[in-house]
N, C-alpha and C positions, 0 to 999 in steps of 0.2 A: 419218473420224468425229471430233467436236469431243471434248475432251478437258477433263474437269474436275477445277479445281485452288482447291480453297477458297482463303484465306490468312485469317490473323491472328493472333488475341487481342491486342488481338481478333480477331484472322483466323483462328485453328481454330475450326470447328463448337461451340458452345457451347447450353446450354439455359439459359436466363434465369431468375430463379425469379420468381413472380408477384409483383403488388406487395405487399405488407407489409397485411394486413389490420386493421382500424381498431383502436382502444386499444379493449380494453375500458371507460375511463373512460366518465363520460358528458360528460365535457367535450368532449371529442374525438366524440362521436354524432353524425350526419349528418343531421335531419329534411326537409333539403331534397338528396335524394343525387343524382348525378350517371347524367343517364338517354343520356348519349353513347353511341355507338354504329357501330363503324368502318363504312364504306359499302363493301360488296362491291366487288371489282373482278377482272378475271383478274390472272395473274401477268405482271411487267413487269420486261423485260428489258433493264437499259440498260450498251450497249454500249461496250468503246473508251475510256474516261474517264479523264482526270487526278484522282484521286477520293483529298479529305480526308477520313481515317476518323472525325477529332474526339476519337483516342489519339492524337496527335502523329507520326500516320503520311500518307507521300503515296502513293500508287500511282499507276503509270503504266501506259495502256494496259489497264485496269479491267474488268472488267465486275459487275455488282453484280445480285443478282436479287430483287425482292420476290414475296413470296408469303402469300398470307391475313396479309393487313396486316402482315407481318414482312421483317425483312432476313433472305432463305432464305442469301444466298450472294455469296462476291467471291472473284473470283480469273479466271485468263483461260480463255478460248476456253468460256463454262460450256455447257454445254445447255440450249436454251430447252427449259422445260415445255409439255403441249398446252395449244395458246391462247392462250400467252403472245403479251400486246405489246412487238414489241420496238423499242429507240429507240437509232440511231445516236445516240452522243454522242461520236464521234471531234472533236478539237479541243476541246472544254466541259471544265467542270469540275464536279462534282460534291461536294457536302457535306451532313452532316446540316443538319434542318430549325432555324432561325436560334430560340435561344429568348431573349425580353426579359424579366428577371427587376422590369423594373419600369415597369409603365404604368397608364394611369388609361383606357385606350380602355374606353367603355362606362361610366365613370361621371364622365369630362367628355367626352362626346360632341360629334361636330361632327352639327350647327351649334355653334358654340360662344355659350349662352344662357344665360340666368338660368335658364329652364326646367328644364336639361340639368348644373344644376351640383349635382350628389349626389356629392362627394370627400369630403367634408368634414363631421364632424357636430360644428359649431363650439358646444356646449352645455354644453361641461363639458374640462377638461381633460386627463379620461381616461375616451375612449367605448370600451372594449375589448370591447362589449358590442355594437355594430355590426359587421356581414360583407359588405365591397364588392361579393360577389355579389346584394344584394338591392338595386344600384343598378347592375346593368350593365344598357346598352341590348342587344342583339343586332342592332338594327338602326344602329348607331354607323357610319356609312362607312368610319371608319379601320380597322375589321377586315380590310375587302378591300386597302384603301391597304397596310397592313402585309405582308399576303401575298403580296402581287404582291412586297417587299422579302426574300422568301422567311422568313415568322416563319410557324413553325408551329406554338407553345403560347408560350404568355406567363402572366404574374403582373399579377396586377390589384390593385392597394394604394387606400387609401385614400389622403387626404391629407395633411401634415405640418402641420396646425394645432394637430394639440392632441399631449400627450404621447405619448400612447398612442390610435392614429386605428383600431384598430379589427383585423379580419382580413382577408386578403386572400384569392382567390380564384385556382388556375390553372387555365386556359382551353385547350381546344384551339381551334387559329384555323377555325375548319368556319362556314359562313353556318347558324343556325339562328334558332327563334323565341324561342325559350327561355336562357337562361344555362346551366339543367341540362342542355340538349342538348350544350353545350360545355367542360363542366365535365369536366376532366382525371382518370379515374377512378383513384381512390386516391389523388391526391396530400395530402400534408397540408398543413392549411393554414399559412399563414403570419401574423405578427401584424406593425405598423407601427408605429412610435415614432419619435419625432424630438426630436433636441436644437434648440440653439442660436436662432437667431434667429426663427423663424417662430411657437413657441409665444410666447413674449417678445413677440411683434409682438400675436399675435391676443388674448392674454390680459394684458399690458400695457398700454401708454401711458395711466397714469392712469385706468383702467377697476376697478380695487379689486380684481380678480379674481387668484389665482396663478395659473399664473404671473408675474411680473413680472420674477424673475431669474435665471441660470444655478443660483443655487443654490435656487430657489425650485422650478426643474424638478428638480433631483435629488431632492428632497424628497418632490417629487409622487410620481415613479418607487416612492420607497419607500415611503411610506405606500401605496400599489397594492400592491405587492407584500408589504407587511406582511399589511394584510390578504386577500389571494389566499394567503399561507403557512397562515393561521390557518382560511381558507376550505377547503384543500386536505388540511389535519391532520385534517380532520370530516367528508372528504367522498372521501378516495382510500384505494383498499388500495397505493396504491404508498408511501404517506406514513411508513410505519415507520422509514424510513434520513431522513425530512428532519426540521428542524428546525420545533420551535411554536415562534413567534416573542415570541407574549405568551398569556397566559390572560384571559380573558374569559365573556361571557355571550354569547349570541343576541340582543342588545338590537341589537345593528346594526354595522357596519363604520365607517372616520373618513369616511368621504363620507355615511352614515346613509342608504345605500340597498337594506341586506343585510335587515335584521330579521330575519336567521335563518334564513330562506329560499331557497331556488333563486336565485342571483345571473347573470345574462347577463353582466356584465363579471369577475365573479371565477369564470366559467368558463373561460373566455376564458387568464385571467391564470394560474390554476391549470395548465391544459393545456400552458401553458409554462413553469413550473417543472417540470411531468410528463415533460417534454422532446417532448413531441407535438402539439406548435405551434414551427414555428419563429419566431425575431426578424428581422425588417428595419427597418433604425433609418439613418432620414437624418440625417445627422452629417459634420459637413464638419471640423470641427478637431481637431487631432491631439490635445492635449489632453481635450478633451469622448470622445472615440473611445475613447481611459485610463481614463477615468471610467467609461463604459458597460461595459467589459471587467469592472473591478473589480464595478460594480455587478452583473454577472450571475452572478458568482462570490458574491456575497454572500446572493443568493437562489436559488445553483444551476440556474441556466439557462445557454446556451448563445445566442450571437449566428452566425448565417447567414451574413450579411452586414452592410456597414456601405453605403450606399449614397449615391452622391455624391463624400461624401468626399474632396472636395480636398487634402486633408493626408495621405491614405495614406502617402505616401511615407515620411512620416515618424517610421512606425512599421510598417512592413513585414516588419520579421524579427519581432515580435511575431503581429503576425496571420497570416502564417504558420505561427510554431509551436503557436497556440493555434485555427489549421482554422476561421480566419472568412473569408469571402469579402470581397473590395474591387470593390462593383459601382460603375463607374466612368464619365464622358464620357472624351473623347479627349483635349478642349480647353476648355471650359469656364470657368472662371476670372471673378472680379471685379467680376460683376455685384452682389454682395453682400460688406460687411466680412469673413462667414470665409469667401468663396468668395477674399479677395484671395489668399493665399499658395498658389493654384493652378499649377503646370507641366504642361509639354505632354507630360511626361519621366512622371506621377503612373504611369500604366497602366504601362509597361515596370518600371519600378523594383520596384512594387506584385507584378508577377509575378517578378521575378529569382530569389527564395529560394526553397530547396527547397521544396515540398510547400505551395505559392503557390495563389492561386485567386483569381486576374483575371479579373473580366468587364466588357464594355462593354454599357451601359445606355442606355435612351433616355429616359425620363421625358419622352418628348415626343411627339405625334400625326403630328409631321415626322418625326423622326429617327428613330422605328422603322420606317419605309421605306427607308433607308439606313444599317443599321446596318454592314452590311460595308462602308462606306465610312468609317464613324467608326472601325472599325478598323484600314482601312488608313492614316486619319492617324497612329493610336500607330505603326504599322508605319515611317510615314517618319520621325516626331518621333525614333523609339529608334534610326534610324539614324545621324542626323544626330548623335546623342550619342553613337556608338560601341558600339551595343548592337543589332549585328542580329537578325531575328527570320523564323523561317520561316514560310511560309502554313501549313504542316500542323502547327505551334506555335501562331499565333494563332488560326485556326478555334476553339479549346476557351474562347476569349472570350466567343464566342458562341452556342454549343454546351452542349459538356461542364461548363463552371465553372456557369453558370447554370442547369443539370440538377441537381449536386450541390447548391446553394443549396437550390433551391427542392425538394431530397427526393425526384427523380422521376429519378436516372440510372440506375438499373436498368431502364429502360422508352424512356429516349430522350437524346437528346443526343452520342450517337456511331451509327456505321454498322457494329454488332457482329450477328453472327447470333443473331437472337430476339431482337432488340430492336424498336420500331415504326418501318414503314418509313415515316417523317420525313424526304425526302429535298427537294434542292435540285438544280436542273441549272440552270448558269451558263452563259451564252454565252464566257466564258474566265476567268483568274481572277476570285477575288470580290473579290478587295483591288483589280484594276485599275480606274482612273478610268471606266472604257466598262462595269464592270462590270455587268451584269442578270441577273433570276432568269426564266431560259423557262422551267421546267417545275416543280410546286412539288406533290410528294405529301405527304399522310398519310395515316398507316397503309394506305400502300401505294396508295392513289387517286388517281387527279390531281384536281386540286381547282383550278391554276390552269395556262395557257396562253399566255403573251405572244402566239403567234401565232392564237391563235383566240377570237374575241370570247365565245362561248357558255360557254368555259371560265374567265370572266373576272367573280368573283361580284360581283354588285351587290344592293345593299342592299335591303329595301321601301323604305326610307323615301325614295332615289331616285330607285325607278322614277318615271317621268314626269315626271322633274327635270331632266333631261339624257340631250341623244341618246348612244348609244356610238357611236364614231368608226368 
């Protein structure tokens, strides 16, 4: 008779507690809510496995078992349930499902068109009033491109034109018709900001508009947040411990678009001083990344992440002990003046200091199909520098760091029991060069196949576009 032997914590039996139910604010209210919904499956058995938990644990010789869309169980020899499918994975590798804390799939869609270009609401330098879910395609091809790469929930941002681009939306990767059919239930959401060159670019060179210069963008920042304090002091019961910033009337906010009013952008703005919106702010220089810090502290918010960020490095014991995340490329560098001060060394250093939170990003419709490959370059870079690093250490680049960013690690991003079976089966490791994703569940489903066409999601917009192979 087989013999069952849980492991962990996360390998002991645990109950997970549900996700965090939405603020009372109404900043934070859902009128477009999330109608996702796991897709039954029996229980699935995967046997024999080299299996990264995504706590920085490896196990060898594995077995892992889903059940009603959760991780039921790890540990050897388990008992398959009646019905269960079971799947040798002797020789593979096995990890939670791959989360990209920053992409634009769905609202710069391939084909890549004029049509198709909804990132960006270049109309103002602070549109915090726009929700990238109300520009994602569901029929974008890169969703399938991406899961065959084994990503199984992503963050969807706007883009870095203007200060403040808006909110972001996260995604579960499922083929639907809908965005709300994909739409990650409870997660909250996130807001986008960007320093440095790109606001400068889009609202500069001689166009009259601010901004025009770093200090034109700080400025902006704060007048938003001036008025989103002042918006927040009339409009939250949380507001008794924050600060009025100024007294006034209802005549209007300094951009004159409040009158008093229900504001879309200074709800937006308020919900993250509420701290129920988190910040992602692309910001590449270590300076400018100082400044954003201070600035959050000035208006009582909190920063997620810092993303891009070429200069991490050089303030990493900072972000570390102040619990912002450095979402980051592998290699990146000098395509742009503050991208020049970029190393290949950014991601290992970024993670070195205690209580760290490194993750690799892809900001790209390529590179979120190979993010465990952009991984395994920081893996070889931080060798060659004398700083080795183990697979069941970097998995949580991928994983676990990008789950706590984006507010949803209590539900995914590690292989804990009762959490969502987010799972990945690798034909050997995932850092190796040959690496690939065969088998790719969520919440417990198989969703894709390497070896079987049928299980290989294709888009509408597709079909009768191209034969499958």
């Amino acid at each position: 008779m087989r013999t069952r032997l849980t492991v962990g914590l996360g390998l002991a039996l645990f109950a997970l507690a549900a996700p965090s139910a939405p603020a009372a604010s109404r900043f934070t209210q859902d009128p477009y809510p999330s109608t996702y919904a796991p897709i039954p499956s029996a229980p699935v058995l995967i046997r024999n496995a080299t299996v990264l938990t995504g706590t920085g644990q490896r196990l060898e010789r594995t077995d892992l078992l889903l059940r009603d869309g959760r991780v039921a169980a790890l540990g050897t020899a388990l008992e398959a349930p009646a019905g269960a499918v079971q799947v040798d994975a002797s020789g593979k590798w096995v990890t939670p499902g791959i989360i990209d804390v920053h992409s634009h799939l769905g609202v710069y869609p391939s084909p890549s068109v004029g049509a198709h270009a909804d990132g960006n609401e270049m109309t103002a330098p602070v549109t915090a009033n726009v929700w990238a879910e109300h520009s994602v395609w569901p029929q974008d091809p890169g969703f399938a491109a991406a899961l065959a790469g084994g990503v199984t929930s992503l963050q969807i941002l706007p883009g870095s034109a203007n200060l403040v681009g808006g909110r972001g939306v996260t995604l579960k990767n499922v083929p639907a018709t809908t965005y709300q059919a994909m739409k990650f239930p409870g997660a909250p959401w996130g807001m986008k900001m960007a320093c440095g060159e790109n606001p400068k670019r889009v609202y500069g060179s001689g166009k009259g508009v601010a901004p025009q210069t770093r200090m034109g963008s700080v400025a902006g920042y704060r007048a938003a947040f001036i008025d989103a304090s002042e918006y927040l002091a009339k409009n939250s019961p949380k507001t008794v411990k924050k600060k009025r910033w100024f007294s006034g009337s209802d005549k209007g906010d300094s951009a004159g678009d409040s009158g008093g009013k229900r504001d879309l952008k200074l709800d937006t703005l308020a919900g993250v001083i509420d701290g129920d919106i988190r910040v992602h702010i692309h910001c590449y220089r270590a300076d400018e990344m100082a400044t954003m810090l201070d600035l959050a502290k000035e208006f009582g918010f909190k920063v997620a992440a810092f993303h891009h960020a070429t200069e991490a490095y050089k303030l990493s014991d900072r972000l570390a002990a102040e619990g912002v995340c450095g979402a980051l490329w592998a290699d990146w560098w000098g395509f742009k003046m503050e991208a020049f001060d970029g190393i290949q060394d950014n991601i290992a250093l970024v993670d070195r200091p205690a209580n760290s939170c490194a993750i690799v990003h892809s900001d790209s419709p390529e590179g979120i199909q190979r993010l465990n490959q952009e991984a395994a370059k920081v893996i070889a870079n931080a060798r060659r520098a004398g700083m080795p690093i183990t697979p069941e250490h970097a998995i949580a680049w991928l994983t676990m760091n990008p789950a706590k960013s984006m507010g949803i690690e209590q539900q995914t991003g590690s292989l804990e029991v009762g959490k969502m079976g987010d799972v990945v089966i690798w034909n050997g490791s995932p850092f190796s060069s040959y690496a690939l994703a065969e088998k790719v569940y969520i919440d417990g489903h198989q969703v894709y196949d390497r070896q079987d066409a049928p299980r290989q999601p294709l888009s509408d917009f597709m079909l009768g576009q191209e034969a499958r192979p």
